[in-house]
Legacy VTK file of the C-alpha trace (Angstrom):
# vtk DataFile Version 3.0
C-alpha trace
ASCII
DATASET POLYDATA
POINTS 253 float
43.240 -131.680 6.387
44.921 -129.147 4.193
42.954 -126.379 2.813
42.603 -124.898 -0.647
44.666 -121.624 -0.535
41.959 -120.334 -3.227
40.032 -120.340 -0.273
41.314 -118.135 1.853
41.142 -114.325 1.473
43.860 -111.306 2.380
43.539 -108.047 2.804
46.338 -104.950 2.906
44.561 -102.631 5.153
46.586 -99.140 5.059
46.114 -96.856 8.792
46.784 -93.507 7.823
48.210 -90.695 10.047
48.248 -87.744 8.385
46.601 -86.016 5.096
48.149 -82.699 4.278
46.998 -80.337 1.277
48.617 -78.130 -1.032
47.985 -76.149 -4.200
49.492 -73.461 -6.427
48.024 -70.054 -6.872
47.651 -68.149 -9.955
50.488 -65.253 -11.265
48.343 -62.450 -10.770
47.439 -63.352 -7.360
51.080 -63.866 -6.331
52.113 -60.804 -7.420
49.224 -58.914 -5.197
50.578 -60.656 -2.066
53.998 -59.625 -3.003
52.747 -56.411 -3.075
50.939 -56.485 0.239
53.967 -57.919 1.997
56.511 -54.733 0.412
53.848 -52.410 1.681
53.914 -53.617 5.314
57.727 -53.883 4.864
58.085 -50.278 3.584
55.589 -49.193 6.785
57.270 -48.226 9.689
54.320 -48.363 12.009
53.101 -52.092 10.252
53.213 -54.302 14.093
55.548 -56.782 14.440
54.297 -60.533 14.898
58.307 -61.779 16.096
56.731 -61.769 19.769
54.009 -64.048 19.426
56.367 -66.480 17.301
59.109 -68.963 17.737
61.188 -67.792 14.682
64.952 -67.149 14.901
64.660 -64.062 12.499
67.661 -61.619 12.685
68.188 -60.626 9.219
64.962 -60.136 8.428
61.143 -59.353 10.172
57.795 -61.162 11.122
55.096 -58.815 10.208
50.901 -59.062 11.128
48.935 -58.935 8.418
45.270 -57.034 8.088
43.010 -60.354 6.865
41.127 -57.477 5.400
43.424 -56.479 2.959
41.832 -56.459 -0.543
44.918 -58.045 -1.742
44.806 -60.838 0.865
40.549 -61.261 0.299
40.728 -63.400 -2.672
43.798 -65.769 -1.158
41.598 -65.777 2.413
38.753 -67.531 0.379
40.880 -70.177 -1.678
42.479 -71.051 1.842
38.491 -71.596 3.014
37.807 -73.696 -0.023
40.463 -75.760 0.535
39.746 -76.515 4.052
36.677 -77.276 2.775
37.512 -80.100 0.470
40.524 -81.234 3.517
37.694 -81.533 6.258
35.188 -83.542 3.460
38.045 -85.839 2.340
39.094 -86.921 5.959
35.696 -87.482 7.084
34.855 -89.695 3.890
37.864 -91.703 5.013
36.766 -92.643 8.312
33.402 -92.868 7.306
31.920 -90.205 9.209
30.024 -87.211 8.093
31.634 -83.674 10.577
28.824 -81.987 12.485
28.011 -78.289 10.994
31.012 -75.874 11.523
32.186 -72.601 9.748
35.902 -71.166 9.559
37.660 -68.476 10.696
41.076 -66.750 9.405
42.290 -64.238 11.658
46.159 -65.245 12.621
48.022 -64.179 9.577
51.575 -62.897 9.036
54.519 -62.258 6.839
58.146 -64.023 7.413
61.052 -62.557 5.846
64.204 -64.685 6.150
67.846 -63.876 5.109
70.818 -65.444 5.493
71.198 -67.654 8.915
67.228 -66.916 9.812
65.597 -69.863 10.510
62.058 -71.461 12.171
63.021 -74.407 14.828
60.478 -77.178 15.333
57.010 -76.020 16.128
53.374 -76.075 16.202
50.986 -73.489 15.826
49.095 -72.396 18.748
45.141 -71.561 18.734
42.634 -70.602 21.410
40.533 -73.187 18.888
40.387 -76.651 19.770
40.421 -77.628 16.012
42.410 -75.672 13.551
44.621 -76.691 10.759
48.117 -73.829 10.241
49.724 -73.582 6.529
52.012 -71.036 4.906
52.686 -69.591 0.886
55.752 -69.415 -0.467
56.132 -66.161 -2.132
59.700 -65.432 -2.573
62.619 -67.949 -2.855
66.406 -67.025 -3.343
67.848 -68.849 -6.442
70.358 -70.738 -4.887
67.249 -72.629 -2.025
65.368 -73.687 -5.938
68.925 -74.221 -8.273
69.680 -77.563 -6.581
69.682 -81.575 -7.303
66.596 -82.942 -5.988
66.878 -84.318 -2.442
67.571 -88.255 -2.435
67.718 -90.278 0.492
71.407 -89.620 0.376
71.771 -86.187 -0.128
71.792 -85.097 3.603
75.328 -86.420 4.111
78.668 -84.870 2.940
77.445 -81.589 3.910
76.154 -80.601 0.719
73.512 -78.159 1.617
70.402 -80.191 0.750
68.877 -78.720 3.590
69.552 -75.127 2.962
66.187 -72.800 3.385
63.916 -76.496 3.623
61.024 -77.138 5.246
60.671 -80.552 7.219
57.106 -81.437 8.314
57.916 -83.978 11.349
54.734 -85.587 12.571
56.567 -89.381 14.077
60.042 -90.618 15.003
62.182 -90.820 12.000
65.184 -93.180 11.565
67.690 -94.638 8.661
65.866 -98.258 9.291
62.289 -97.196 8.551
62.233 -98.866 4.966
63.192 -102.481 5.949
61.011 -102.060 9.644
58.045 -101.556 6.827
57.679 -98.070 8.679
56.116 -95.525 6.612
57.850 -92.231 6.423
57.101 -89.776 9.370
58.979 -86.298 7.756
58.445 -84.568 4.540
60.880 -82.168 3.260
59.708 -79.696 1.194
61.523 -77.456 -1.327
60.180 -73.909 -1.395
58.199 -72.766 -4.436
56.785 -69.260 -5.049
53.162 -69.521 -5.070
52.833 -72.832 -3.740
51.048 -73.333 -0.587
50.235 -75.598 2.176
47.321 -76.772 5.040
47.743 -79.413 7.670
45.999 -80.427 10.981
47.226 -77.391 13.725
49.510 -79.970 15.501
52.024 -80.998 12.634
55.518 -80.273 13.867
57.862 -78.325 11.473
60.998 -76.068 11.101
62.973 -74.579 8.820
66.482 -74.859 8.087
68.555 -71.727 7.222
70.153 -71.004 4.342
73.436 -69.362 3.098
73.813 -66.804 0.051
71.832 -63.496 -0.980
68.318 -62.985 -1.626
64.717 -63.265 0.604
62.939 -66.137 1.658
59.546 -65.106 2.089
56.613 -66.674 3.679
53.054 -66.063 4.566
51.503 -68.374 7.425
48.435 -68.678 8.955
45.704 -70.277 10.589
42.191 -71.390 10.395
40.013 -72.048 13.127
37.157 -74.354 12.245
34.426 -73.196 14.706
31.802 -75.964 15.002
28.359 -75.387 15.793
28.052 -76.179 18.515
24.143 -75.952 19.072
23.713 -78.642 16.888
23.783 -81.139 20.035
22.152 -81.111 23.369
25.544 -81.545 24.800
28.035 -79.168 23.440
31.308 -79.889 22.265
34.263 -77.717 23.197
35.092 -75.534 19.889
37.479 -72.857 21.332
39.371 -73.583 24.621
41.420 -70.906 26.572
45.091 -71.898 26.082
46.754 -68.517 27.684
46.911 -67.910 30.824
48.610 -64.842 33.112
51.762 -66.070 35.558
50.081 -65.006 38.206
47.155 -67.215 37.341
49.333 -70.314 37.394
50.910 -69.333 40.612
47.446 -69.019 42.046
45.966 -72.394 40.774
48.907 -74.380 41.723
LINES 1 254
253 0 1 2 3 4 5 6 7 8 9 10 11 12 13 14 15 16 17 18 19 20 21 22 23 24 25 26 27 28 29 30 31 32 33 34 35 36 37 38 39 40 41 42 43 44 45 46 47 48 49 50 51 52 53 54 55 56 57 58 59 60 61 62 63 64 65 66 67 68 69 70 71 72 73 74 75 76 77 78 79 80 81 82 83 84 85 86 87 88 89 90 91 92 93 94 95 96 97 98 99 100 101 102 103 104 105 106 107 108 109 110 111 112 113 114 115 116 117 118 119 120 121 122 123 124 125 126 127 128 129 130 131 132 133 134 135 136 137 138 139 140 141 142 143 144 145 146 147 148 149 150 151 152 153 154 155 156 157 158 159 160 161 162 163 164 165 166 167 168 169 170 171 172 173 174 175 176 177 178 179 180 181 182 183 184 185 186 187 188 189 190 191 192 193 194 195 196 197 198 199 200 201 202 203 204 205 206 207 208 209 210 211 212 213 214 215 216 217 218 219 220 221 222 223 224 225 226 227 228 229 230 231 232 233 234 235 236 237 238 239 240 241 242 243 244 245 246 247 248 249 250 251 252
């Protein structure tokens, strides 16, 4: 017996991976950061962040920033709020409702690229078990913006269309994803002054060097989301020790 197709119902169920957020800050507020970053560059005694990092920065610096800068305060909130709405939105998608938590931004720092510098892949690294990293965009040579917009195409022939991008990389990534039905796993991302970015701590990404004058500059940071952790009888691990000494390792084997 053949049934009625009418009868029978289909459904296209998408399984998401990843959410990312982004967002574009006023003028004013741009121009204080600028002005926060020349003052630690014009400092000789401002600490250098290049040890703690994975950067490949020879032209140019990594520099720690004070959180408590009045010219970083307002920024420091708006990166808050936005966590905020990131957290709500991905537990409204799996239908779950996140256990009380606050945040906490204290891993902040400047990255001034020239010529040749360049970030390979990487995470960022927390002593928090759940954090999300992002950066700002606050400086971008003319020749990195100036370009054709990328195309699936434009990575061959050694036109540049890499030059001073960022690549989020969070999956394998090959020329047959389209026709395997295989959504993208990579996002390239042009640099924009006063554009900027939060994603889940463990998104891979690098960035590609450039060629020509000018600075590429870049604030990144993270945000620890402390949950409460007194809010069940059996606590949860918030913050987990992820350094240890050499001679710790040797000791333990």
């Amino acid at each position: 017996m053949t049934e009625n197709v009418s009868d029978v119902e289909f459904q296209v169920q998408p399984k998401p991976s990843l959410m990312t957020g982004l967002g574009t800050i006023p003028s004013a507020m741009l121009n204080e950061l600028n002005e926060m970053c020349d003052d630690l560059l014009a400092d000789p005694d401002t600490p250098s962040y290049a040890d703690r990092l994975v950067g490949e920065i020879h032209n140019g610096c990594q520099l720690e920033v004070n959180n408590k800068d009045r010219r970083f305060r307002k920024f420091k909130k708006l990166l808050k709020d936005s966590v905020h709405i990131y957290i709500r939105h991905f537990y409204d998608s799996i239908g779950k409702s996140p256990i009380p938590y606050h945040l906490e931004v204290n891993d902040v720092w400047t990255v001034h690229q020239f010529e040749g510098d360049y970030n390979p892949l990487h995470d960022h690294g927390s002593e928090h078990f759940s954090a999300f990293a992002g950066f700002i965009h606050t400086k971008v040579p003319k020749q990195i913006i100036d370009r054709d917009n990328l195309d699936p195409h434009a990575i061959y022939g050694a036109q540049g269309a890499m030059d001073g991008v960022t690549s989020l990389v969070w999956g394998d990534v090959g020329n047959r994803d389209r026709v395997l039905f295989k959504f993208p796993q990579t996002e390239y991302i042009v640099p924009q002054a006063g554009v900027f970015y939060i994603f889940p701590l463990w998104l891979n990404h690098v960035v590609y060097p450039f060629r020509g004058e000018g600075e590429r500059r870049t604030i990144s940071y993270n945000i620890n989301v402390i949950w409460d952790d007194d809010y069940y009888e059996n606590p949860i691990p918030s913050k987990v020790n992820l350094k240890t000494f050499v001679e710790e390792r040797i000791k333990n084997g």
